[in-house]
C-alpha positions in Angstrom: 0.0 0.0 0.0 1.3 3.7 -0.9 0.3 6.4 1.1 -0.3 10.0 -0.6 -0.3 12.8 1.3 0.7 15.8 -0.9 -1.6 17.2 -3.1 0.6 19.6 -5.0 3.1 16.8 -6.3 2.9 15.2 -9.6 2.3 11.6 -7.8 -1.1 13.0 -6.2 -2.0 14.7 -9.4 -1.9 12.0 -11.9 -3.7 9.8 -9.4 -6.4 12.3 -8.9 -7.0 12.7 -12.5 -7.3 9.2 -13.0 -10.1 9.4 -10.3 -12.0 12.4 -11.6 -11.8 10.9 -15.0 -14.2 8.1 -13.8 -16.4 10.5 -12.1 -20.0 11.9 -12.9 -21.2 15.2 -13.6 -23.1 15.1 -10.5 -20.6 13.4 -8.1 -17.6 16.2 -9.3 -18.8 19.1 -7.2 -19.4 16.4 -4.2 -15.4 15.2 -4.8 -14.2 18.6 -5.0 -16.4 19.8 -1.7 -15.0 16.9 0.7 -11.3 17.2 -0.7 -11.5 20.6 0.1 -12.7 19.7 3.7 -10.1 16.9 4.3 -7.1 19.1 2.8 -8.6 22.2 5.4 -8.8 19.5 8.5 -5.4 18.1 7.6 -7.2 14.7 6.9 -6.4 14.7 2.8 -4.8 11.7 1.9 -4.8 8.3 -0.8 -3.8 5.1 -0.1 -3.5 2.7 -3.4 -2.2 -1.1 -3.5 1.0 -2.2 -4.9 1.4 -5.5 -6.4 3.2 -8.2 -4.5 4.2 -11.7 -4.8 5.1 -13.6 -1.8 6.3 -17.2 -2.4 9.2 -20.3 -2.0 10.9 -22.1 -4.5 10.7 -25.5 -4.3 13.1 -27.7 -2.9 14.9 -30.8 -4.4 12.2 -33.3 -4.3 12.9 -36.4 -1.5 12.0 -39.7 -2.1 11.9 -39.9 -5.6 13.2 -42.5 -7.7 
């Protein structure tokens, strides 16, 4: 998980885009109110998943003939 927490760098911005892009009409103004209330309370942030693998290599196999 990556945590963003500044809304003026070019990270936040390309990720914010990407969200308003998917956005209505209706819900922009409803985006742009609440950002504007978490950025004023100090509570604007994003969090997004990373990919990850967590695994083992096998082994040599014993017992086999």
């Amino acid at each position: 998980m990556v945590t963003l927490d500044r809304p003026g760098g070019p990270i936040w911005r390309n990720r914010e885009d990407h969200i308003l892009s998917l956005l209505s009409p209706d819900e922009l103004p409803i985006w742009h109110a609440e950002r504007d209330r978490a950025e004023a309370e100090g509570l604007l942030f994003m969090a997004h998943p990373l990919h990850c693998a967590v695994g083992t290599k096998p082994g040599p196999a014993v017992g086999r003939c």
